[in-house]
KEVO-741827 format. One record per residue: x, y, z of N, C-alpha, C in turn; residue in one letter. Coordinates in steps of 0.1 Angstrom, whole numbers, padded with zeros to 4 digits, always signed. Atoms other than C-alpha are relative to their C-alpha. Layout:
! KEVO-741827
XYZXYZXYZA;...
This chain:
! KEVO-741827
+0010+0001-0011+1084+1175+0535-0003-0015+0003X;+0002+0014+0000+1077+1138+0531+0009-0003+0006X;-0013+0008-0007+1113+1127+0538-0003+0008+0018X;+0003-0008-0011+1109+1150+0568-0007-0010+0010X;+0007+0007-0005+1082+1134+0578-0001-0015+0007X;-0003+0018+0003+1089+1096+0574+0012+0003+0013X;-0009-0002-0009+1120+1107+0596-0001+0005+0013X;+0008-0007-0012+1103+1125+0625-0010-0010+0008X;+0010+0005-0009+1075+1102+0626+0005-0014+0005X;-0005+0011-0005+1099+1071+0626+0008+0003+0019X;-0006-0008-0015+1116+1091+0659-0010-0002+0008X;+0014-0006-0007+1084+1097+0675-0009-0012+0004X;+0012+0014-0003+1063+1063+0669-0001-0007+0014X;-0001-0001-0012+1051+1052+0699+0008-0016-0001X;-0008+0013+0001+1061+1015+0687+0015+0001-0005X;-0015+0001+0000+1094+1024+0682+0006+0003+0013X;-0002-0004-0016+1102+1041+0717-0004-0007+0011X;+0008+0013-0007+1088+1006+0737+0005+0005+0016X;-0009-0004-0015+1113+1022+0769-0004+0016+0004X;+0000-0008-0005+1095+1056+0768-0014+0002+0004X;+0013-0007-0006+1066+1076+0784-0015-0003-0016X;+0011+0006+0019+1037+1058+0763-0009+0014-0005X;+0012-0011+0004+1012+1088+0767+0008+0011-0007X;-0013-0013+0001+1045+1117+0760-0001-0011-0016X;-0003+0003+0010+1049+1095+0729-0010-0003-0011X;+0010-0003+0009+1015+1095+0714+0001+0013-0003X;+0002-0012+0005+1013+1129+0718+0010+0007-0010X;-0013-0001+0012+1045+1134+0699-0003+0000-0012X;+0001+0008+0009+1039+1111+0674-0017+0010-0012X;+0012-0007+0006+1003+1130+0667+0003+0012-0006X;-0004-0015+0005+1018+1166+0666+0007-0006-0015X;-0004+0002+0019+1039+1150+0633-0010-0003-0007X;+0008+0001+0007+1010+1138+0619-0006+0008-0005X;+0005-0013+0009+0991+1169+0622+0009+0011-0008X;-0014-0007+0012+1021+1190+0610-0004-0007-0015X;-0001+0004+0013+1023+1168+0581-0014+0000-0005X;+0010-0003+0008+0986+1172+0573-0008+0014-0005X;+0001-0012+0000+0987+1208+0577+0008+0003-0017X;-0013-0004+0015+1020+1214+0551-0004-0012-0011X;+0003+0007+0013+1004+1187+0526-0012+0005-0005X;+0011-0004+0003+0971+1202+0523+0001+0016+0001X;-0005-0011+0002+0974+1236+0504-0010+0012+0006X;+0005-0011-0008+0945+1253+0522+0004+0004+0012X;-0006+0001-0010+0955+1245+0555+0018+0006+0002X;-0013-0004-0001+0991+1256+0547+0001+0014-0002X;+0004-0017+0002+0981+1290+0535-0005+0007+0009X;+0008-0003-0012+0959+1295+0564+0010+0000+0009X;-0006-0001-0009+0989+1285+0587+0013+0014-0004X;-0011-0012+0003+1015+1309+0566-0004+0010+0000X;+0006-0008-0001+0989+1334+0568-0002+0008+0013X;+0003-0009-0011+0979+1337+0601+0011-0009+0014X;-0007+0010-0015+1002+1312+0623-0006-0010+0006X;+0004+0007-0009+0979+1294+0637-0009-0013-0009X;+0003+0014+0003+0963+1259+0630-0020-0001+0005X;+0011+0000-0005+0923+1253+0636+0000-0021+0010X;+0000+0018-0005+0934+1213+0647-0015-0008-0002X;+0006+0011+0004+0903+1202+0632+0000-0010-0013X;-0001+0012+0005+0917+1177+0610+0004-0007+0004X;-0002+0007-0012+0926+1161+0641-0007-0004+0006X;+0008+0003-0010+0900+1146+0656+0004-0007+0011X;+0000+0004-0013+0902+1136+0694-0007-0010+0002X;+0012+0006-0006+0886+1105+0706+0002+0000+0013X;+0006-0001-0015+0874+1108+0743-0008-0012+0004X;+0010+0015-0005+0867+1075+0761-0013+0007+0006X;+0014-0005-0005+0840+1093+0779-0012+0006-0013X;+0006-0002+0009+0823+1101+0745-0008-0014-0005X;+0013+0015+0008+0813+1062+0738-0014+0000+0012X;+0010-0002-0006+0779+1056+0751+0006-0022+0009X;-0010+0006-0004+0798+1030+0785-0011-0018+0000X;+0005+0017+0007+0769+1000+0777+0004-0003-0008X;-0003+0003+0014+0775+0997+0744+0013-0005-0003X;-0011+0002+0000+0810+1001+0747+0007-0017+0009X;+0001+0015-0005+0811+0970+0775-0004-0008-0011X;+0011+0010+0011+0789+0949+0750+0009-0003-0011X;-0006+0000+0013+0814+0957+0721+0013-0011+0003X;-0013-0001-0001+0846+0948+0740-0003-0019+0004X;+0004+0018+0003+0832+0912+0750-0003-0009-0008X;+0003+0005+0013+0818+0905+0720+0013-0002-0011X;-0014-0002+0007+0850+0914+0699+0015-0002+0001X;-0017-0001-0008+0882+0911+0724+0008+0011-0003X;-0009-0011+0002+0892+0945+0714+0003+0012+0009X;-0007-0011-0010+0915+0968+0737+0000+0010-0001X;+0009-0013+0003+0900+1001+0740+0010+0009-0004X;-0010-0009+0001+0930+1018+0741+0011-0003-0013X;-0006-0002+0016+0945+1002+0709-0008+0004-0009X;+0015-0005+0008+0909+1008+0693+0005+0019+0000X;-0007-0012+0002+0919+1048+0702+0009+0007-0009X;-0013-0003+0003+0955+1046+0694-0001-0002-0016X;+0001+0001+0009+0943+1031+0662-0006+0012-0011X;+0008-0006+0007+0918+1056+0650+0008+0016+0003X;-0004-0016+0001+0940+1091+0661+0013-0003-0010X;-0015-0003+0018+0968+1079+0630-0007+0006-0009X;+0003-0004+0016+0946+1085+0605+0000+0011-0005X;-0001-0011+0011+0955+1112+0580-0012+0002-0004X;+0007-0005+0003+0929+1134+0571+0003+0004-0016X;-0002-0009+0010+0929+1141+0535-0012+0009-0005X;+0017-0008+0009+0910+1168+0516+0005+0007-0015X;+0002-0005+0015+0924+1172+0480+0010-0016-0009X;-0008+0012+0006+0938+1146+0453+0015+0004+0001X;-0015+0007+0000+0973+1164+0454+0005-0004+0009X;+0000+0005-0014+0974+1160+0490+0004-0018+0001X;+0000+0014+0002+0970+1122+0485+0011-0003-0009X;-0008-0005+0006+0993+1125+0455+0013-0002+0006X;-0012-0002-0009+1020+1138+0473+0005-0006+0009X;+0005+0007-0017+1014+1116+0502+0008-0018-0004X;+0001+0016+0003+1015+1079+0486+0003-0003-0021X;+0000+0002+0012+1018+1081+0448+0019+0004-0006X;-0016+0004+0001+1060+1073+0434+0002+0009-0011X;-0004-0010+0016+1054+1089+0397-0013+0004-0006X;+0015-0003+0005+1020+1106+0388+0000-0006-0013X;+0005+0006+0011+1027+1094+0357-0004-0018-0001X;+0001+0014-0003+1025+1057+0365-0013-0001+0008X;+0009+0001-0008+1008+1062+0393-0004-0011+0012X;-0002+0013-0008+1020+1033+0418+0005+0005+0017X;-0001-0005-0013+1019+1037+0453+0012-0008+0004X;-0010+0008-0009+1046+1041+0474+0004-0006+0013X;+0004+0007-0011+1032+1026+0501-0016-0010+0005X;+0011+0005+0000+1004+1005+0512-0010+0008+0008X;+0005-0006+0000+0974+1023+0519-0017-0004+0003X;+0015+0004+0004+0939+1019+0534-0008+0013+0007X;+0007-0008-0002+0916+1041+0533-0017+0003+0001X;+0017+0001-0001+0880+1053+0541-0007+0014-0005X;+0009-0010-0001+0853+1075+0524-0015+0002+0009X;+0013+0001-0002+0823+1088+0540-0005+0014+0002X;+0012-0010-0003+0796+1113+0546-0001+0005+0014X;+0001-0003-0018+0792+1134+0576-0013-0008+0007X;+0010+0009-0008+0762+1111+0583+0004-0011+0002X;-0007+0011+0001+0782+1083+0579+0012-0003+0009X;-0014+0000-0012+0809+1094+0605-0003-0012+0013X;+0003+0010-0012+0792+1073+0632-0001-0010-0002X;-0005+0020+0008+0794+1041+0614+0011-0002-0002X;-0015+0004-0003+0830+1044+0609+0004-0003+0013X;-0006+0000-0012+0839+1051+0641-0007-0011+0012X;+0009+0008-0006+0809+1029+0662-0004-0016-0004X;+0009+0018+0004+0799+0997+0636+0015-0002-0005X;-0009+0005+0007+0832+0994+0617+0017+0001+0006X;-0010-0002-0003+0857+1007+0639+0012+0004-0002X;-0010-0005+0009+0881+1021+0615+0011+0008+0005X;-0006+0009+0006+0909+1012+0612+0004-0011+0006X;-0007+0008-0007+0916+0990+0636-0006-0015-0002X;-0014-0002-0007+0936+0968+0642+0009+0004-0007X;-0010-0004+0008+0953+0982+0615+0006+0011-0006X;-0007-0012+0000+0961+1017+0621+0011-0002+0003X;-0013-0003-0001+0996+1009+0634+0004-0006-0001X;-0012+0003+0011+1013+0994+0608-0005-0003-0012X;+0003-0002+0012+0996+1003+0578-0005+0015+0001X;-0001-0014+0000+0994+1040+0568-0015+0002-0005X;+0015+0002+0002+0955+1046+0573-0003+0017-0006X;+0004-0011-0002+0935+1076+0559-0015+0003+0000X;+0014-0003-0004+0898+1089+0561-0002+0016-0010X;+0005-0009+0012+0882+1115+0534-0015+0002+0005X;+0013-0003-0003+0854+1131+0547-0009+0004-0009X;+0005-0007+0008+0831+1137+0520-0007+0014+0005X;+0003-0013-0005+0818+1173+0520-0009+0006-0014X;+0007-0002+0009+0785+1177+0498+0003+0014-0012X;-0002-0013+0004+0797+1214+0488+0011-0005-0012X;-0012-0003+0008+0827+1203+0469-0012-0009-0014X;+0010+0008+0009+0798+1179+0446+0010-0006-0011X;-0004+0007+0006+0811+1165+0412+0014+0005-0003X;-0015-0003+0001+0842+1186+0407+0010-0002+0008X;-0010+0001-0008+0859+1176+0435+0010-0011-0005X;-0010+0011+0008+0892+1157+0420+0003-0011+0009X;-0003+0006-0006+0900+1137+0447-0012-0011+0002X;+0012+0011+0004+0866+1117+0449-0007-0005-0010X;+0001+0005+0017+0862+1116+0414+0009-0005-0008X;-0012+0006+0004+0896+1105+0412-0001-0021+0004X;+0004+0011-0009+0880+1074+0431-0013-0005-0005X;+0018+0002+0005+0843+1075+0414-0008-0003+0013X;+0008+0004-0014+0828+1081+0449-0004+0016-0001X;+0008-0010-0005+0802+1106+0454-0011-0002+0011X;+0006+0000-0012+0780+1118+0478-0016-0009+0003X;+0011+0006-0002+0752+1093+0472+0002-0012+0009X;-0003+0014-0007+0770+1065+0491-0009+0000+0013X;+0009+0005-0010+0747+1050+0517+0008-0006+0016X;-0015+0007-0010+0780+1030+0534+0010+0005-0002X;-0014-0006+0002+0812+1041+0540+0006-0011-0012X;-0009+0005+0010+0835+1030+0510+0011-0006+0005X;-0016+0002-0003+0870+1016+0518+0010-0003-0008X;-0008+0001+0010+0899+1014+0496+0014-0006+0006X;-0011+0001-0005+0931+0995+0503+0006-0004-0015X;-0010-0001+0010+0962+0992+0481+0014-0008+0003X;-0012-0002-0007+0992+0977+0484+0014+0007-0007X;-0010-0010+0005+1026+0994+0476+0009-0008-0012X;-0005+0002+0015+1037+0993+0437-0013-0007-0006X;+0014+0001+0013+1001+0992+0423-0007+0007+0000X;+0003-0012+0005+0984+1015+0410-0013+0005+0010X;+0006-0006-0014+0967+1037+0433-0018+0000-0006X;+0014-0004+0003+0935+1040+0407-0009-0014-0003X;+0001+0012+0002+0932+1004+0409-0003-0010+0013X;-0003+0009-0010+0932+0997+0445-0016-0005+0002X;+0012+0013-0004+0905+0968+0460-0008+0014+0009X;+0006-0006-0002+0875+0983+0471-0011-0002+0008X;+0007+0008-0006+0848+0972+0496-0012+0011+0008X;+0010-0004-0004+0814+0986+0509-0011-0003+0007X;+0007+0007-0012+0802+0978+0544-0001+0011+0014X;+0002-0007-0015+0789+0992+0577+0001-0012+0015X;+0001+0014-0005+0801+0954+0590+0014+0001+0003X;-0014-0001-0005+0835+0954+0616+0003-0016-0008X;-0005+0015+0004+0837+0918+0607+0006-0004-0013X;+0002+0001+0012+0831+0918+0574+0019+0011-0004X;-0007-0011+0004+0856+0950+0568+0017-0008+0007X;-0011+0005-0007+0886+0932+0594+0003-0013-0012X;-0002+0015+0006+0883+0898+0573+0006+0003-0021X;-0003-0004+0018+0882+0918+0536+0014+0002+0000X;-0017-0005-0003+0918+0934+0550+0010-0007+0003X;-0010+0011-0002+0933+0905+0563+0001-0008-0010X;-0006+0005+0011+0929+0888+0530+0006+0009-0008X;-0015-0011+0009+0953+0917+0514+0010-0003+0003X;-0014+0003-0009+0979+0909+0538+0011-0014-0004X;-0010+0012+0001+0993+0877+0527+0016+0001-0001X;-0018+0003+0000+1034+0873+0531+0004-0012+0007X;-0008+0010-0007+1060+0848+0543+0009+0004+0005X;-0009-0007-0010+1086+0852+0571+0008-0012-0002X;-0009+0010+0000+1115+0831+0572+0009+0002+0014X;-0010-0004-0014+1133+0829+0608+0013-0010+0002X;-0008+0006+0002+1164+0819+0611+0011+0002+0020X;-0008+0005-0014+1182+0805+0646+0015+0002+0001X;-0013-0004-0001+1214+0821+0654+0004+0002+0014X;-0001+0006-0016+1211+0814+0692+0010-0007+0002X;+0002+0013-0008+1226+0789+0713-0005-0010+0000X;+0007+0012-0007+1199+0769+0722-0013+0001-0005X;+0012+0001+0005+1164+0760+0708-0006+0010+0003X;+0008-0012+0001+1144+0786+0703-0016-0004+0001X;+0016+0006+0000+1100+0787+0709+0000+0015-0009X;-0003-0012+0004+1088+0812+0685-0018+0001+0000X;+0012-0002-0004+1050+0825+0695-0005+0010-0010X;+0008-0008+0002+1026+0842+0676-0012+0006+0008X;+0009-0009-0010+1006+0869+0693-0009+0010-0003X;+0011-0008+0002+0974+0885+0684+0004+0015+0006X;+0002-0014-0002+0968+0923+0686-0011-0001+0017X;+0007+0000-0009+0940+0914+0712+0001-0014+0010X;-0004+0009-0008+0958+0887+0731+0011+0003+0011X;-0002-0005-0010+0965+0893+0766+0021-0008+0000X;-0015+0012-0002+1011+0879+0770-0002-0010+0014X;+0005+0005-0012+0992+0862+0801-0002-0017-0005X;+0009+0014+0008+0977+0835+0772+0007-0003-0013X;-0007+0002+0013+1004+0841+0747+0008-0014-0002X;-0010+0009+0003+1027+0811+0754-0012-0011-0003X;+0014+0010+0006+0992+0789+0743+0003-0001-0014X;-0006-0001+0015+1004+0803+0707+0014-0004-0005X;-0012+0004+0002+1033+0782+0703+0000-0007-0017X;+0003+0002+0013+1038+0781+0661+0009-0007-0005X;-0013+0007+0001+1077+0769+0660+0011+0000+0008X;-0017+0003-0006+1108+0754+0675+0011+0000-0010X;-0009+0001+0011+1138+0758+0657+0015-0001+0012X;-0012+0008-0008+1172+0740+0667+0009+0011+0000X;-0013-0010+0001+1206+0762+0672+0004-0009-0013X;+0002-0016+0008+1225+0773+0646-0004+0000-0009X;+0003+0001+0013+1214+0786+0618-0013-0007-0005X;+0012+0009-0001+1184+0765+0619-0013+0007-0009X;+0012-0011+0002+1153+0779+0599-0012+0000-0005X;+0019+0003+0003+1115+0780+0592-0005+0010-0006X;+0007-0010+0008+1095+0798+0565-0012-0007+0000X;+0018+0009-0004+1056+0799+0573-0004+0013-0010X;+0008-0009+0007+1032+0819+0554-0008+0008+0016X;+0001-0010-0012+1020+0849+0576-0011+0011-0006X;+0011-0008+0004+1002+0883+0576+0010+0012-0001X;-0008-0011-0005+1018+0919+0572-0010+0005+0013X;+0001-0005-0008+1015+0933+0608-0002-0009+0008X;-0003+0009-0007+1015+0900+0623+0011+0002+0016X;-0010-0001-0011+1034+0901+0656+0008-0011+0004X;-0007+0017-0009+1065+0867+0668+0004+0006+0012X;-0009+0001-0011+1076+0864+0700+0008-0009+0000X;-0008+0018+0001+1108+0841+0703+0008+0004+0015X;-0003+0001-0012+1122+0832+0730+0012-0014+0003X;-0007+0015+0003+1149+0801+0740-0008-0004+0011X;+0005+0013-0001+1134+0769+0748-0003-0002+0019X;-0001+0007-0015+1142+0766+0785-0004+0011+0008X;+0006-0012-0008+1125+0797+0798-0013-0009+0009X;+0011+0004-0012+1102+0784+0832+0005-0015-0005X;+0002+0014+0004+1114+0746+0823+0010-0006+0012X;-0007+0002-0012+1143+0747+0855-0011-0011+0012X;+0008+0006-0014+1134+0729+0887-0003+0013+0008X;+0009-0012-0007+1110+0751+0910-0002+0010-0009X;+0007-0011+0011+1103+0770+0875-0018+0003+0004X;+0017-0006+0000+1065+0785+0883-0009-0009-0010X;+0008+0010+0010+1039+0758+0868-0011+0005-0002X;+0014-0007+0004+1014+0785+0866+0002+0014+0000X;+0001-0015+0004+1004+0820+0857+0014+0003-0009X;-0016-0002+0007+1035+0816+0830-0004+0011-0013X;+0009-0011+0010+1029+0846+0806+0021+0003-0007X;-0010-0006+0009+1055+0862+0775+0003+0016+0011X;-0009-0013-0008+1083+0891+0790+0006+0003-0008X;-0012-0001+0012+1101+0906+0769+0015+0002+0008X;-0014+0005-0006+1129+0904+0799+0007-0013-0003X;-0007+0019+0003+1127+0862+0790-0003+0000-0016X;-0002+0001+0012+1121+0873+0756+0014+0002-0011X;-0013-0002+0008+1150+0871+0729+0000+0012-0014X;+0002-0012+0005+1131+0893+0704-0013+0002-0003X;+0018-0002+0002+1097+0907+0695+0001+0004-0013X;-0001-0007+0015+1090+0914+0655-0011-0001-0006X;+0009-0001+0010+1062+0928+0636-0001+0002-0017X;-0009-0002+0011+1063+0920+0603-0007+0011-0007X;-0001-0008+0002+1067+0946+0584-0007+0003-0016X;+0004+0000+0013+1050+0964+0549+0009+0004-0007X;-0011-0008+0007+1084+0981+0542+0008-0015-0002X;-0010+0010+0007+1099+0942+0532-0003+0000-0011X;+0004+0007+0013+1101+0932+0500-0001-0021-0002X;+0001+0016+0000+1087+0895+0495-0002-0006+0012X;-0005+0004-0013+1100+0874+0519+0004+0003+0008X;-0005-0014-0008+1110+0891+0552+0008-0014+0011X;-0008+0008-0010+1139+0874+0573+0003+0001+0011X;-0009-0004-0018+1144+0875+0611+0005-0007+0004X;-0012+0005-0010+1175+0867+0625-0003+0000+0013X;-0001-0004-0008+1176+0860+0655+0012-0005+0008X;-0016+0004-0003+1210+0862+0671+0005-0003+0012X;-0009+0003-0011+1232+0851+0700-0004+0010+0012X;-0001-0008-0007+1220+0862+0730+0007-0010+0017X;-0006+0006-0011+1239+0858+0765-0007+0001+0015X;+0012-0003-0013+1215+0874+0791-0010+0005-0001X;+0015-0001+0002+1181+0872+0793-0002-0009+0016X;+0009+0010-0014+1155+0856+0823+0000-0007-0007X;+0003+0018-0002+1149+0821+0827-0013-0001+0002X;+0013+0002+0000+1117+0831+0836-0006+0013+0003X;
């Protein structure tokens, strides 16, 4: 079921399919998700081989018309965050509701107990739901490209429940909990943080992330290679100019972030005569490649970037 899965949802992701129907490819992308939280969670699986059908609430819906639309204004100035990645962010997350579930999900050898993937996750209280979703935002920006989940606590299941006790979180938490991990450490070990604070919670996650990228010039012609925020318009991206690198072979290793995004591009893009001396923004028609780095490298992560013959000039 996992391989299954990993295989389906790599098909499906809406960031893999960049050339198709964006809204046709969430919806996609979601149905594998819930599938996969159905057949990993043994109640849910019984219930569907029982009666056929699915209740889809371990799927929650968010509905823009659900934020209250001040607040929501207020948030989006204050923050620079794109409502629509804020969404796309919060409908990945896996729903778990038992330890083998989780288990089965992210753990390589129960006996070890090292994850095989990196992993962040949130507990909370049904009172506590509106602080994930309204003060902390969860998970974003880093629902899509880190494998997020959310554990609803549920007073009924109290001290025997293995999966929260697998975690030493009970129902007296005040703030949501958060747990990240990264992949090949021990899952009973991962960092831990407790806040009802977006800022706070964005800044704890981005210090997990440390990696280095090494890019290597296999062009032609000098290369510009741009870094580009999650909430940076490609209008204001060529402002983010990080490195030049000469043809061939040429190459630069910076320290970085996983889920970081480059844009590269060669050198003489809008630099012709009568090139446009305004409104100059990133295309990925005058781009050479676009790369988010990735949690599936090991170490160091290298992008080639190779020989290209046709692309815009501008």
């Amino acid at each position: 079921i996992k391989s299954a899965y990993r295989k389906k949802a790599l098909e499906t992701h809406p960031d893999k399919n960049p050339s198709g129907d964006a809204n046709n490819s969430n919806k996609a992308f979601h149905r594998v998700v819930y599938a996969f939280e159905i057949l990993t969670d043994n109640t849910s699986r019984k219930t569907y081989d029982r009666t056929g059908r699915t209740t889809m609430t371990t799927m929650k819906e968010f509905d823009a018309n659900s934020f209250n639309r001040a607040f929501e204004s207020w948030f989006y100035r204050e923050y620079s965050i794109p409502y629509q990645k804020l969404i796309e962010s919060q409908s990945r997350m896996l729903k778990l509701s038992s330890l083998q579930q989780f288990q089965s999900i992210f753990i390589m050898n129960v006996n070890n107990g090292l994850l095989e993937e990196s992993v962040l996750m949130i507990f909370i209280t049904p009172e506590l739901e509106n602080t994930a979703n309204r003060k902390i935002f969860f998970p974003y920006p880093f629902g899509t490209f880190i494998q997020v989940c959310e554990v609803r606590f549920n007073k009924a299941w109290g001290k025997k429940d293995k999966l929260t006790a697998y975690f030493n979180i009970d129902e007296s938490i005040t703030q949501p909990v958060i747990l990240f991990g990264r992949r090949g450490t021990k899952a009973s070990e991962m960092d831990r943080l407790q806040t009802d604070n977006y800022q706070t919670f964005t800044e704890w996650v981005w210090s997990k992330l440390d990696t280095t990228v090494t890019f290597i010039n296999q062009h032609s012609h000098e290369i510009d290679i741009y870094y580009v925020p999650d909430n940076i318009s490609p209008r204001r991206a060529p402002q983010l100019l990080v490195s030049k690198l000469q043809p061939t072979n040429k190459s630069d290793t910076m320290t970085t972030k996983i889920g970081h995004t480059f844009w590269i591009r060669d050198s003489r893009v809008d630099t012709f005569t009568g090139a446009p001396t305004s409104n100059k923004q990133l295309s990925k028609e005058s781009t050479l490649l676009v790369h988010t780095i990735s949690d599936n490298d090991e170490g160091n992560t290298t992008v080639i970037i190779p020989l290209h013959t046709c692309f815009d000039l501008t």
